[in-house]
LUMBA-31810 format. One record per residue (C-alpha): residue in one letter; x, y negated, z; residue number from 1; chain. Coordinates in nm, 4 decimals, padded with zeros to 6 digits. Layout:
N
 res       px       py       pz   n chain
   A        X        Y        Z NUM     A
...
//
This chain:
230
 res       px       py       pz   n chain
   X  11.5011 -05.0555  10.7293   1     A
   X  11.4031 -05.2129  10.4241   2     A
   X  11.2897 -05.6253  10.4352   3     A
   X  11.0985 -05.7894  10.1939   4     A
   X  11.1138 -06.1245  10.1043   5     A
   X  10.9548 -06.3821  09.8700   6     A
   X  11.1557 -06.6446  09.6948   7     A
   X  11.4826 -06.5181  09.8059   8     A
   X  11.6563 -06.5011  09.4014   9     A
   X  11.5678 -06.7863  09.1213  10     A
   X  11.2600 -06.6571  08.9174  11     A
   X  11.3097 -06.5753  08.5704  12     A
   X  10.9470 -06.6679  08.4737  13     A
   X  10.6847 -06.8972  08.7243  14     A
   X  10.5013 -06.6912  08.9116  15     A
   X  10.1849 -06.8305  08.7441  16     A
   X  10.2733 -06.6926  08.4271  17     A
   X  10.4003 -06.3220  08.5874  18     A
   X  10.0346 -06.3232  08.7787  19     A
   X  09.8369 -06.4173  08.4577  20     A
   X  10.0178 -06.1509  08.2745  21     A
   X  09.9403 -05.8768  08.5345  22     A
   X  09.5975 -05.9557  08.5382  23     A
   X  09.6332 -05.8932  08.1671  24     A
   X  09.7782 -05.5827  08.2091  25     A
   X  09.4979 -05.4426  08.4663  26     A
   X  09.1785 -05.5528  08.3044  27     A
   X  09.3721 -05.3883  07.9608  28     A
   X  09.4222 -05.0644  08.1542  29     A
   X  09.0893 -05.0385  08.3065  30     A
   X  08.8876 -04.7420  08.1605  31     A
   X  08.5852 -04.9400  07.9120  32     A
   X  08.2629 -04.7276  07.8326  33     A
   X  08.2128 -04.6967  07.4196  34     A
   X  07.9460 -04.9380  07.5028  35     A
   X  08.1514 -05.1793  07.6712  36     A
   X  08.3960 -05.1702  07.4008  37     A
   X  08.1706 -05.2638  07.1230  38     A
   X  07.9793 -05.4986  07.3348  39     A
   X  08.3143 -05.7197  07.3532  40     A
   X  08.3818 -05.6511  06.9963  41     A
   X  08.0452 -05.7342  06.9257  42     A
   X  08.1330 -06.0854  07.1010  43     A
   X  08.4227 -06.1155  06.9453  44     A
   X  08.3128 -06.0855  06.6110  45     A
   X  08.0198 -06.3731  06.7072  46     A
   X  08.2714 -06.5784  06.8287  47     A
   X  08.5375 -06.5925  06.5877  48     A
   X  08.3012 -06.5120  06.2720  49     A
   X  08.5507 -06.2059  06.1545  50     A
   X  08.7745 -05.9313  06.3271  51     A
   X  09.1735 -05.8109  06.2468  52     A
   X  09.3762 -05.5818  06.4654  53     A
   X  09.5818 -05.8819  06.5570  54     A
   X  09.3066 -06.0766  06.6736  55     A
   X  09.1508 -05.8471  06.9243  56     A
   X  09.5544 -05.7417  07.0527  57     A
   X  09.5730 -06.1291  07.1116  58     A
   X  09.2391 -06.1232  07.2616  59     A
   X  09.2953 -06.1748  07.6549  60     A
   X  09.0140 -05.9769  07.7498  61     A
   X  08.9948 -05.6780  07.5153  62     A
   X  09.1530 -05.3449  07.4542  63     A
   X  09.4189 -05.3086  07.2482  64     A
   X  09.3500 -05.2055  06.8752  65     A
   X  09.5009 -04.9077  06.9221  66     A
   X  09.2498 -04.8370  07.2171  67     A
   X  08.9993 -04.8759  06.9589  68     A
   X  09.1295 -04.6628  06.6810  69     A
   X  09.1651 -04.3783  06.9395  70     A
   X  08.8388 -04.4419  07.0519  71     A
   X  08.6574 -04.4326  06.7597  72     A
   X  08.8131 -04.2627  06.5389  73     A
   X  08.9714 -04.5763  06.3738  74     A
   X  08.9714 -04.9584  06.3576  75     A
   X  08.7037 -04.9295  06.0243  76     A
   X  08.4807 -04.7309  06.2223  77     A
   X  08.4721 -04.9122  06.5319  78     A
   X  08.3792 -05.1765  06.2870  79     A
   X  08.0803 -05.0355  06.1189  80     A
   X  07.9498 -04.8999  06.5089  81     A
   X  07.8787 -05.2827  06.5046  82     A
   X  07.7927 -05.3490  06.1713  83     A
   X  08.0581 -05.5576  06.0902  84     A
   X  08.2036 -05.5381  05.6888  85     A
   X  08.5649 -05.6870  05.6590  86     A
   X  08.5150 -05.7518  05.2989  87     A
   X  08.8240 -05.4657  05.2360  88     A
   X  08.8793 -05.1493  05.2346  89     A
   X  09.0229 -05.0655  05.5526  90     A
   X  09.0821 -04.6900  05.4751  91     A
   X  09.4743 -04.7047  05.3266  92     A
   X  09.5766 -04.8937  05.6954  93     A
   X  09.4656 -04.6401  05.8348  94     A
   X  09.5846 -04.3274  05.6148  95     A
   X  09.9291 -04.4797  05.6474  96     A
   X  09.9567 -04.4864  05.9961  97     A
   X  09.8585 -04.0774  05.9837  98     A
   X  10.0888 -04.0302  05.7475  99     A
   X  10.3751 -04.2652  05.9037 100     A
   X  10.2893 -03.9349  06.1907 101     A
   X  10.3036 -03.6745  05.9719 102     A
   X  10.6606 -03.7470  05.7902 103     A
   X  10.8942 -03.6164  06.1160 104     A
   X  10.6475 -03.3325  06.0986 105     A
   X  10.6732 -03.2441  05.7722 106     A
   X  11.0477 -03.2962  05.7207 107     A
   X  11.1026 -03.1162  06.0289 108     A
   X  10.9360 -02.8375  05.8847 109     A
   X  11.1457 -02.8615  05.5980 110     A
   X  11.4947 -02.8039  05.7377 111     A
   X  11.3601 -02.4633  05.9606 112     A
   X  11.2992 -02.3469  05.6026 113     A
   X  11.6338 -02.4232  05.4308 114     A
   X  11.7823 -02.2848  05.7498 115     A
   X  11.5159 -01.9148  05.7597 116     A
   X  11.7081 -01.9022  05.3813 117     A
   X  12.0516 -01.9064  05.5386 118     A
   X  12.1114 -02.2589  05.3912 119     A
   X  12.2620 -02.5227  05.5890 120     A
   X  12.1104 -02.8914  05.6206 121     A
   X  12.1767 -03.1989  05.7887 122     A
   X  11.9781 -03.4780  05.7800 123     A
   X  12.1589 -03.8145  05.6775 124     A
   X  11.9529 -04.0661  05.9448 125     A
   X  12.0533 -04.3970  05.7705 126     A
   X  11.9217 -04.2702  05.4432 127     A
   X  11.6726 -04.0196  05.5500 128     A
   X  11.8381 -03.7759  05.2964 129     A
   X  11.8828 -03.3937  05.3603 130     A
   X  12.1891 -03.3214  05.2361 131     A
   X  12.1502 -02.8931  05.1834 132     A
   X  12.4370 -02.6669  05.1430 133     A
   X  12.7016 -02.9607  05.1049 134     A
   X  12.5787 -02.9935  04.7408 135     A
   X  12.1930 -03.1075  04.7292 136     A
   X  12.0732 -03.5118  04.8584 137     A
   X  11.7324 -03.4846  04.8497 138     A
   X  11.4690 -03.6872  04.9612 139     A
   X  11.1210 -03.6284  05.1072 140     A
   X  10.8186 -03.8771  05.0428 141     A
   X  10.4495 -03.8345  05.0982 142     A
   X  10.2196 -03.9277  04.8634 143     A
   X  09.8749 -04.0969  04.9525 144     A
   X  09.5746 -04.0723  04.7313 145     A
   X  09.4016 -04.3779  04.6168 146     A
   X  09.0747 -04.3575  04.4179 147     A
   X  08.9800 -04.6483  04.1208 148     A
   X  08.6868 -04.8154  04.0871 149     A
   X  08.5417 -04.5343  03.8626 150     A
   X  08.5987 -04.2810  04.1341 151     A
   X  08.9369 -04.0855  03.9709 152     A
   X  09.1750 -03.9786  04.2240 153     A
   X  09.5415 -04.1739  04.1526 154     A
   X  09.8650 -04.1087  04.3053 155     A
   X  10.1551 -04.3388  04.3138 156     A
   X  10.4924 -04.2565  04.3754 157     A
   X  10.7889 -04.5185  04.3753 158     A
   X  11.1357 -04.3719  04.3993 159     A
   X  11.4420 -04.5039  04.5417 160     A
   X  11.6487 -04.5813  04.2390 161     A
   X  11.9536 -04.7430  04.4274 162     A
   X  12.0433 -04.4521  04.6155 163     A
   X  11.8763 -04.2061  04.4038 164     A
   X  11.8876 -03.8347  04.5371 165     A
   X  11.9154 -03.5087  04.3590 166     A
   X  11.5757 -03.4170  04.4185 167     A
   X  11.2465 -03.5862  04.5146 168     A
   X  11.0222 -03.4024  04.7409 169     A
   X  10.7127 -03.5237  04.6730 170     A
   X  10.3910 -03.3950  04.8642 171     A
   X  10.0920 -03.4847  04.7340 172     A
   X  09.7750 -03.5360  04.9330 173     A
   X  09.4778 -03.4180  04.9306 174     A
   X  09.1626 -03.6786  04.8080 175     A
   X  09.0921 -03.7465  05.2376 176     A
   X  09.5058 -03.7707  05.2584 177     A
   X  09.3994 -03.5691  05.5892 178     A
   X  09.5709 -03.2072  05.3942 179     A
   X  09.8144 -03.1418  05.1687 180     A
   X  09.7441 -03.0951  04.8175 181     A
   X  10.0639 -02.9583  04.6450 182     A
   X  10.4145 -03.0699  04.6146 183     A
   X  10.6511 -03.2160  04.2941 184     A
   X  11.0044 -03.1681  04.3001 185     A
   X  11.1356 -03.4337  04.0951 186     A
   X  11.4986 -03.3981  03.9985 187     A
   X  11.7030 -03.7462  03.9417 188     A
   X  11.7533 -03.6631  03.6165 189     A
   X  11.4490 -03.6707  03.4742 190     A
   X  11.3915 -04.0273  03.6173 191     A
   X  11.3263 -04.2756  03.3542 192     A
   X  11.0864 -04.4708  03.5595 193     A
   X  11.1117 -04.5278  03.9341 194     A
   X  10.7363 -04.5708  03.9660 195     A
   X  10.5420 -04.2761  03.8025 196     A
   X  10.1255 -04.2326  03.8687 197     A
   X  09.9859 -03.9282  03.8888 198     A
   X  09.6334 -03.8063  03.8382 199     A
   X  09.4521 -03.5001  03.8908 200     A
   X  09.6147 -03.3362  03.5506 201     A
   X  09.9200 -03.5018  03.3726 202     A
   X  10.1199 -03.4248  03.1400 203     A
   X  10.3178 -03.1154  03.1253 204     A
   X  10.6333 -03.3654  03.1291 205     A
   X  10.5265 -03.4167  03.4901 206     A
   X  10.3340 -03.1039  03.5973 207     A
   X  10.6333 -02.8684  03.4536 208     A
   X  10.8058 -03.0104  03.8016 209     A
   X  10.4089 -02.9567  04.0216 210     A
   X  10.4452 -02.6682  04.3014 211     A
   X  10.1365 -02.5323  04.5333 212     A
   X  10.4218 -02.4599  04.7690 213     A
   X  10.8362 -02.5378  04.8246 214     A
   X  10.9299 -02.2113  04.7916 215     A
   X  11.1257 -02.2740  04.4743 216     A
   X  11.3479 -02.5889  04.6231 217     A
   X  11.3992 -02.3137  04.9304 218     A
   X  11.5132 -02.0504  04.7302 219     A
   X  11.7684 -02.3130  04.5622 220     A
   X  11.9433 -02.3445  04.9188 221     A
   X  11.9159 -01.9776  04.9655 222     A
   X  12.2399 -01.8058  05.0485 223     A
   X  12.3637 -01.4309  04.9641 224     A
   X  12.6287 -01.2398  05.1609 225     A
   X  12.8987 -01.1287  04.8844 226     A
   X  13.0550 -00.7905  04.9398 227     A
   X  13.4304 -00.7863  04.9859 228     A
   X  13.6059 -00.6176  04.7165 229     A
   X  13.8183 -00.3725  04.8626 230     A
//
């Protein structure tokens, strides 16, 4: 038979504090119309004169960010459901974070490749390097689009010159950095300048290494069975 009792071991926190923070955690959990969300943002916004991810997650009474973004789409549009301008382009925070979710994705994809071409990969966690066929360190990065004031589309890509690899994967996005555009394979090298920009046509010291696909780094890790001579 199981007893229950209060105050029986020291408290690591007061119990005001663990009661507060439970109330927290319900009214955070509670399921908010789209109304009732931007209504609070809405106050928010009146009350503190401007809005940041960190000040409605430190907000007692509101949703997390994150409940936002999910909501709507993103933080940016939330935003302009209310009216409200930040004064800055929101956009790249946002575009990071999908393509912080697309890497594993992407790299994952990668290595069923290598390995559909026979080739053997591991991937080296505290580098993030795929080490293919015992012989190849490359490196995978994806590469958001960024568009200047005159409306061109601009890629930037800075390379890891301390522990350079091989080979840089580079995949390019596309201009909504929502699908992928083509792919570089930059070999070490050829690396005179760990950052290199990229616009929509470069020069052919640059586009000699542009792919629309990887089948050319796959077919480097391809292996052959060799006959036995007799």
């Amino acid at each position: 038979m199981w007893v229950r009792a209060d105050g029986v071991f020291e408290a690591i926190i007061e119990p005001r504090y663990f009661y507060t923070a439970q109330g927290i955690i319900r009214e955070r959990s509670r399921r908010f119309s789209n109304d009732e969300m931007l209504t609070k943002l809405r106050v928010l916004r009146e009350k503190q004169g401007w809005l940041s991810g960190i000040l409605i997650d430190e907000t007692d009474d509101m949703p997390s960010s994150s409940v936002y973004a999910h909501r709507f789409g993103g933080l940016s549009q939330a935003y302009k459901l209310i009216g409200y301008d930040p004064g800055r382009d929101m956009r790249y925070i946002e575009d990071n974070k999908r393509l912080r979710q697309m890497y594993p994705d992407v790299v994952e994809g990668v290595i069923r490749k290598i390995q559909e071409y026979g080739g053997r990969v591991h991937r080296e966690v505290q580098n993030d390097f795929l080490i293919v066929n015992n012989e190849i360190k490359a490196s995978l990065v994806i590469c958001r689009c960024a568009q200047t004031p005159a409306g061109s589309n601009r890629w930037k890509i800075q390379l890891d010159t301390g522990l350079m690899p091989d080979i840089t994967i580079v995949v390019r996005m596309e201009a909504d950095n929502r699908q992928i555009l083509d792919y570089y394979l930059i070999p070490a090298i050829d690396v005179e300048n760990p950052q290199i920009r990229l616009a929509e046509n470069n020069h052919l010291s640059l586009d000699a290494y542009r792919f629309d696909d990887l089948e050319q780094f796959f077919m480097m890790a391809e292996r052959a069975a060799l006959p036995e001579a007799a």
